[in-house]
C-alpha positions in Angstrom: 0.0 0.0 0.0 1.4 3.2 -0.5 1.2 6.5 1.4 1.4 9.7 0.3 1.6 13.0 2.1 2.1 16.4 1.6 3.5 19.0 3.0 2.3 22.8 3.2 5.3 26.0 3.9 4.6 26.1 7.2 5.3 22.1 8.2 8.3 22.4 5.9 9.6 25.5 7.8 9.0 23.3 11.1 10.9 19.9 9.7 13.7 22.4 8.3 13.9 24.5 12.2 14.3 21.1 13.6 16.7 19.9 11.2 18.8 22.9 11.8 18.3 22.1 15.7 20.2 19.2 15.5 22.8 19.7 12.2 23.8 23.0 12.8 26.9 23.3 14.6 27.1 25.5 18.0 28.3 27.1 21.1 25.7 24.4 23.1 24.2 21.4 21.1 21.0 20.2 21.2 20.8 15.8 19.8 18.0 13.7 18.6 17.6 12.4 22.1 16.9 16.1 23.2 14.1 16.5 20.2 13.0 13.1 21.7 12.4 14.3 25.1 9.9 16.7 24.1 8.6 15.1 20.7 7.8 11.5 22.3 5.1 12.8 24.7 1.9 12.1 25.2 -0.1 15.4 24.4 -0.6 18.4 21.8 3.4 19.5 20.5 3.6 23.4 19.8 6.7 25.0 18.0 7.1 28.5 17.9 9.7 31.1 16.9 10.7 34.8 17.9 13.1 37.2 16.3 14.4 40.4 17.7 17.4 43.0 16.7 18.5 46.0 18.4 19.4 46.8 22.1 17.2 44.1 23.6 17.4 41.7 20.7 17.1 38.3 23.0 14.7 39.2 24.9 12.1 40.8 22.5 13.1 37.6 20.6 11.5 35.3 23.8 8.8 37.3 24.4 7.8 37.3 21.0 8.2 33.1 20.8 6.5 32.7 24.3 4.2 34.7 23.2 3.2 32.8 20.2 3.3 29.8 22.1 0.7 30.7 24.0 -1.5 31.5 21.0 -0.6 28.6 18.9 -1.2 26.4 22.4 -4.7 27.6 22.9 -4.3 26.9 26.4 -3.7 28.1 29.9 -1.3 25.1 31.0 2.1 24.9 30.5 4.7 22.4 29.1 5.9 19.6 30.9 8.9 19.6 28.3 10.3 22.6 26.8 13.0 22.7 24.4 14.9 26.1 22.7 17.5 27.1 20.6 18.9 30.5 20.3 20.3 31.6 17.2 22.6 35.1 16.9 25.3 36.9 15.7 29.1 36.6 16.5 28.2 39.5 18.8 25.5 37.5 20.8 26.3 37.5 25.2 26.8 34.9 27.4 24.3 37.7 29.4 21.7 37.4 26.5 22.1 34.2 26.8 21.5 33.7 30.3 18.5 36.5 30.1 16.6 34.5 27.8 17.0 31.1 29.6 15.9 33.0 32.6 13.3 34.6 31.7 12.3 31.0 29.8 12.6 28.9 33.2 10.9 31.2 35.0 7.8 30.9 32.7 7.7 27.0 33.1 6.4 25.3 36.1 8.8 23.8 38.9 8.3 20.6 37.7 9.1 21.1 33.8 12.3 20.3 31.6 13.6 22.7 30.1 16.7 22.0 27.4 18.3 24.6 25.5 21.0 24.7 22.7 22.4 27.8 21.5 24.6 28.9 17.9 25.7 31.8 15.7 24.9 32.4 12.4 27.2 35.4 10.8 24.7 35.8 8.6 22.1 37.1 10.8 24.3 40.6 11.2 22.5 41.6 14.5 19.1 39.8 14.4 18.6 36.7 17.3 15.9 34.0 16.9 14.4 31.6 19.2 12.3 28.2 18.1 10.4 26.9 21.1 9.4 23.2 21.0 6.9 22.0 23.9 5.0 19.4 24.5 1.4 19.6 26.7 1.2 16.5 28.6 -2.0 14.9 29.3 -2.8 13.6 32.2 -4.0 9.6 32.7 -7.9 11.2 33.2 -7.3 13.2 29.7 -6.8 16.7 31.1 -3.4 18.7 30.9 -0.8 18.6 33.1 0.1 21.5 35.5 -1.6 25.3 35.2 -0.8 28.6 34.4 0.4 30.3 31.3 4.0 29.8 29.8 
C-alpha cells in the first residue's frame, strides 16, 4: 500500500527549524535524544519562533516566541517539556544568553524540563531568533498537566 503526504510551507519550515536544531553546529548542542524528550510525549506539541534586533534583541526575541506559544497552544497550562535554541550573531552574550533562559525557566512550572541549545549564524548581522518546542502532557484522566500560562 502506498502513502502519500504532503506538506504545506509552514510544516516544511517546522521539519527544516528542527533539522537545523540538530545539524547546525554550535556554542551548546541540542541531539535527537533532546528533540526526543519533548517530541515523544503524550499530548498536543507546539513549535514556535521569535526574532528580535536592536538593544534588547534576546529578549524581545522570547517574548515574542513565548508569546506565540501561548497563541498557537490555545491553552492556559504549560509544558511539561520545553525545548529552545537561540540563534545570533558573532556579537550575541553569554548575558543574553542567560537573560533568555531565565526569563524561559521562570515561565515554566517547577516541575518542567527545560533544554536549551544555542549557535551563531554570521549571517544574521544583528538579528537573534528563538524556536520553542513543547509538548502539553495529558494527564491519565485526559486533562493537561500543570496550570498557568507559559
Amino acid at each position: 500500500m502506498e502513502r502519500n503526504f504532503t506538506i504545506d510551507g509552514t510544516a516544511k519550515k517546522n521539519l527544516m527549524d528542527m533539522a537545523q536544531c540538530l545539524l547546525a553546529a554550535g556554542e551548546i548542542n541540542l541531539t535527537w535524544d533532546d528533540i526526543k524528550k519533548v517530541l515523544l510525549q503524550d499530548g498536543k506539541t507546539v513549535i514556535a519562533y521569535g526574532s528580535g534586533d536592536g538593544k534588547r534583541r534576546a529578549l524581545d526575541a522570547c517574548e515574542e516566541a513565548l508569546s506565540s506559544f501561548r497563541a498557537a497552544a490555545g491553552t492556559t497550562m504549560k509544558p511539561t517539556k520545553l525545548l529552545f535554541r537561540l540563534t545570533g550573531p558573532e556579537s550575541l552574550l553569554l548575558k543574553e544568553v542567560n537573560d533568555v533562559k531565565e526569563t524561559i525557566e521562570g515561565s515554566l512550572c517547577l516541575t518542567s524540563e527545560a533544554i536549551f541549545g544555542v549557535a551563531r549564524d554570521a549571517g544574521l548581522k544583528d538579528e537573534v531568533r528563538i524556536t520553542l518546542l513543547g509538548t502539553l502532557e495529558y494527564s491519565p484522566d485526559g486533562k493537561t498537566k500543570g496550570e498557568g500560562y507559559v
